[in-house]
N, C-alpha and C positions, 0 to 999 in steps of 0.2 A: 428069309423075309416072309413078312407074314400073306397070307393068299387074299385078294380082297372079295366081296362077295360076291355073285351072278345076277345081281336084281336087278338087270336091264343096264344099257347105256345112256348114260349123261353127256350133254354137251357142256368143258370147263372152259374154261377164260382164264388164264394166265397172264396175267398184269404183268410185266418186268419178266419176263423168262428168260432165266441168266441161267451163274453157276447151278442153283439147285431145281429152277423151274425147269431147266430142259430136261431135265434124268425126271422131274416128273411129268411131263409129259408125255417123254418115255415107257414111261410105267402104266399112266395110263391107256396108252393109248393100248399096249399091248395086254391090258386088259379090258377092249372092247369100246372103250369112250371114244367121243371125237373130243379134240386139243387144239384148242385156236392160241397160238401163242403170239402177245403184245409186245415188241421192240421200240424202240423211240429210235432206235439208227441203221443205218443200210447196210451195215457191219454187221448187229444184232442179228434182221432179218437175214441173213446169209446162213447164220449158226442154228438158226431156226428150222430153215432149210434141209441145210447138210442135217439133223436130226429125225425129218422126215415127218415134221408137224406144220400144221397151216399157220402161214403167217401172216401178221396186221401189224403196220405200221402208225405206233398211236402216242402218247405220250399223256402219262397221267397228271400231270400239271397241266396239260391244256386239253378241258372238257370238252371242246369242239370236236378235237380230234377223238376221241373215243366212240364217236358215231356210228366210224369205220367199222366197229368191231362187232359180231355177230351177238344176239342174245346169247344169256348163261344159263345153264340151270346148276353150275356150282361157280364160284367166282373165287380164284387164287390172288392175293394180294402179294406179291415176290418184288414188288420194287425197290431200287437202290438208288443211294446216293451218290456213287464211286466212294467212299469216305471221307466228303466232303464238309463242312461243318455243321453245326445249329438253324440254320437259317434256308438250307440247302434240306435240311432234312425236315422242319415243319412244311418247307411246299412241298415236299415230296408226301409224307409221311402222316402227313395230318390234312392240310387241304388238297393233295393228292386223292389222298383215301376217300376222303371226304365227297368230292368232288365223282370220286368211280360209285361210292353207294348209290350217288342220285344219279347219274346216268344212269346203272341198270337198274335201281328197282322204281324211275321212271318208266320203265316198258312196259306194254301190252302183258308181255312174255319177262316178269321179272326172278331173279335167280334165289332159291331155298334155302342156298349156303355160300359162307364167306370165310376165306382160311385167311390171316392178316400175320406174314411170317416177322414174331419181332426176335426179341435180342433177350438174352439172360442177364445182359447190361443193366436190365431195369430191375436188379434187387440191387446192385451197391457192394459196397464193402459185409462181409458178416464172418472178419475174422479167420476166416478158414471153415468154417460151421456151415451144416450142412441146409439148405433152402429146397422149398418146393412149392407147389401153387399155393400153400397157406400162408406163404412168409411174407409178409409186408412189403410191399416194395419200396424201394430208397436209392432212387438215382442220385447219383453224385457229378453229373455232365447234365451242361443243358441238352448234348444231344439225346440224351438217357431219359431227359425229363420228358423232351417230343417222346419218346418211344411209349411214355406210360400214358402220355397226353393221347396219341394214336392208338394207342390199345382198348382205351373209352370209345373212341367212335368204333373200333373194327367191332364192338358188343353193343353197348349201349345204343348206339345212335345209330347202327346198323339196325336194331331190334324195331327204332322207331317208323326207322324202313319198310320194314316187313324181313329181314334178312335175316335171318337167323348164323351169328359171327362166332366163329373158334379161333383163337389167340394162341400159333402153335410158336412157343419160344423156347430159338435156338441157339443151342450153345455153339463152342467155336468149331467152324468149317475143317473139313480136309478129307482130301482124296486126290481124283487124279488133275494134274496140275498144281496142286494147292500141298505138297506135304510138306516142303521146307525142312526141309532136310540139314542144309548147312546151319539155321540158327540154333539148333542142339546140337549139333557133332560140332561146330569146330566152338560156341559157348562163348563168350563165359554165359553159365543160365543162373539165371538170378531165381532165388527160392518162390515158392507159390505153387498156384492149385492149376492142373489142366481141365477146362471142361469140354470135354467134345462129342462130337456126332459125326461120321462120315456122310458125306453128302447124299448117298443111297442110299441112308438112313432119314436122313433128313428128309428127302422126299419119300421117300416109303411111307412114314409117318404121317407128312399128309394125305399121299393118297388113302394110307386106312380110314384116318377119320374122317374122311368125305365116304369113302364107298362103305364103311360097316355105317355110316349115320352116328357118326360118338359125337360127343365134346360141345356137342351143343349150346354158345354162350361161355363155355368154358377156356381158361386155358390149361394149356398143356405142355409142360418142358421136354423139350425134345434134345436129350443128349442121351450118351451112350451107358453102361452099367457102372463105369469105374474109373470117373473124377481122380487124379492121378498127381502126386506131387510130380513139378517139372524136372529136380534133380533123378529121382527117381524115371523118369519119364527119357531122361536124355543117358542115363547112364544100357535102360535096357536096348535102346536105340543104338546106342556105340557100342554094345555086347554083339547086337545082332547084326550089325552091319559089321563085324572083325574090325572095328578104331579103338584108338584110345579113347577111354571117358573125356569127357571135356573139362571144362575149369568150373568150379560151383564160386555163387555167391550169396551169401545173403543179403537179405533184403535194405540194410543198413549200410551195408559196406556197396552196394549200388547204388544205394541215392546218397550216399558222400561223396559218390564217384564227381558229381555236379556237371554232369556232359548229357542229362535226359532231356529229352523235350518233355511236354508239360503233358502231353497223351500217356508216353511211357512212363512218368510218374506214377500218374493216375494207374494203369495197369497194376504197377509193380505193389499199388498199396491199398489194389480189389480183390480180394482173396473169399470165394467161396466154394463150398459142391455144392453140386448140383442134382437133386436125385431125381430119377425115369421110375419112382415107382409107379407112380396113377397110369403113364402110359402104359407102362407094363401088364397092370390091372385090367388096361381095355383090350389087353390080349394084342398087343402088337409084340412082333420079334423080330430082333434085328438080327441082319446079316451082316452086321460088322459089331458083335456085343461088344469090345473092348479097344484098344489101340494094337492091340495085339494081333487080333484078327486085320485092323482097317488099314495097318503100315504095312501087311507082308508082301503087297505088291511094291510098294516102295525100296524095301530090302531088299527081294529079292531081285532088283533092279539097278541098285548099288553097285556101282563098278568095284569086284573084287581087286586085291593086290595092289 
C-alpha cells in the first residue's frame, strides 16, 4: 500500500462511512489525521465506534442535520442508497451532495478538498473495450445518469464553492464480508468482464489522493491491474478453492433463459475494462494488485473436503 505523506494532520468528514469509509478512516487515522465519521442510524454509529473513529449522527438529505458535524479541512462524499432506485439516488447523490458542499463551504473554517466516490456504471456498455478517464461517458440507467448528473456538482459546482472536487470511480467492491463465493463456484456464470478493487484498495486510493494533494478536479478510476473475464475468473476460483469448475454460459443463452430481472439484464449486456493506469501514474500501489492477491483470504478460508 502506498505510504502517504507527513505534511501535517488534517481534520476529514466522512459523509456515509460504511463498507469502504470505515477502512478509511481506518487508514487515516493511523496515519495521524482526525476522522469524524457521518452515519444516519444508531446501527451505523455503533460500527463507527467499534472502529474506533468519532462519531456524528447526521443524514445528508436533510441539511439541518449536518450542523452537527465538526468543520473539514478534506470532505469524503461515501454516501449510499442501499441500492435503491433513481429517485432514491438523485436525493441522495445529487441534492445530497449538493446540499453537503453548501453546508461546509458556508463556514468560517470551509474545507480545501472534496473526494465524491462514484460508480464505473457511468461509462455504459463499450463492448468489452478497454475505458478510462478519456472515454466518454454513456450511462444506460437512470440511476447511471444521477451518478454523471452528481459527478458535475462533486467538480464543477463544488469549484463554485471554493472546494476544489476529485471524482474517485469505483469499480466493483470486495473483500471481507463481500466475496461471494457461492455465485462462481456453484454458477451457472454467464460470460463478461470483472472489474474490481478490493475495499483496502479502494480506500487506500482515497486516502493517497487527499494526503499526496493529486486529482485535483479530476477523476480517477479506482479498480485493480487486471479486469478479468468472469469464466475465467470462476474457473481460477474453483482451481484454488479444490471444486469443480462450475457451469459457463453465454451471454445469449442467458438472456433466452427469460427468468432475469431487468437490472440483471442490464449487467449481463455492460461489458467493459476498466484501466488504473493514470492512478498508477500518481504513484499509488496497491496491496491487493489482482483478484489473486485480494481472494487468498477468502480461499484460504474455504472449508476444505
Amino acid at each position: 500500500m502506498s505510504e502517504p505523506s507527513t505534511t501535517g494532520a488534517e481534520r476529514v468528514v466522512i459523509l456515509g462511512c460504511g463498507y469502504v469509509g470505515l477502512e478509511l478512516g481506518r487508514q487515516l487515522r493511523a496515519a495521524g489525521h482526525d476522522v469524524v465519521a457521518v452515519r444516519r442510524s444508531d446501527d451505523g454509529l455503533d460500527a463507527v465506534e467499534s472502529a474506533g473513529l468519532e462519531a456524528v449522527r447526521a443524514d445528508v438529505t436533510d441539511p439541518h442535520s449536518l450542523a452537527a458535524v465538526p468543520d473539514a479541512d478534506w470532505l469524503v462524499f461515501a454516501a449510499s442508497t442501499g441500492g435503491r432506485g433513481a429517485d432514491a439516488a438523485r436525493e441522495t447523490y445529487v441534492e445530497g451532495l449538493r446540499a453537503s458542499i453548501d453546508a461546509f463551504a458556508d463556514r468560517d473554517s470551509a474545507p480545501d478538498r472534496l473526494v465524491y466516490t462514484s460508480s464505473t456504471g457511468v461509462y455504459g456498455d463499450h463492448g468489452g473495450d478497454w475505458v478510462d478517464e478519456s472515454t466518454p461517458l454513456s450511462p444506460t440507467t437512470e440511476k447511471t445518469e444521477v451518478l454523471v448528473e452528481a459527478e458535475s456538482i462533486a467538480t464543477d459546482y463544488a469549484e463554485e464553492r471554493g472546494v476544489d472536487g476529485t471524482i474517485a470511480r469505483f469499480a466493483g467492491l470486495y473483500g471481507p464480508d463481500r466475496y461471494r463465493l457461492e455465485r462462481y463456484l456453484e454458477g451457472p456464470v454467464t460470460a463478461g468482464y470483472l472489474n474490481m478493487v478490493h475495499r483496502d484498495d479502494a480506500a487506500g486510493a482515497v486516502r493517497y489522493l487527499l494526503s499526496e494533494d493529486l486529482a485535483r478536479g479530476e477523476p480517477v478510476l479506482v479498480v485493480d491491474d487486471e479486469p478479468v473475464s468472469k469464466h475465467e475468473f470462476a474457473d481460477w476460483l474453483a482451481d484454488a478453492c479444490g471444486v469443480d469448475r462450475p457451469e459457463k454460459r453465454t451471454k445469449e443463452a442467458r438472456l433466452a433463459a427469460g427468468d432475469l430481472s431487468e437490472a440483471a439484464r442490464r449487467r449481463i449486456l455492460t461489458s467493459k475494462r476498466c484501466s488504473n493506469a493514470h492512478l498508477r501514474s500518481l504513484g499509488y500501489e496497491f496491496t491487493f494488485p489482482t483478484f489473486r492477491e485480494g481472494y487468498r483470504a477468502a480461499v484460504d478460508g474455504f472449508p476444505s473436503g
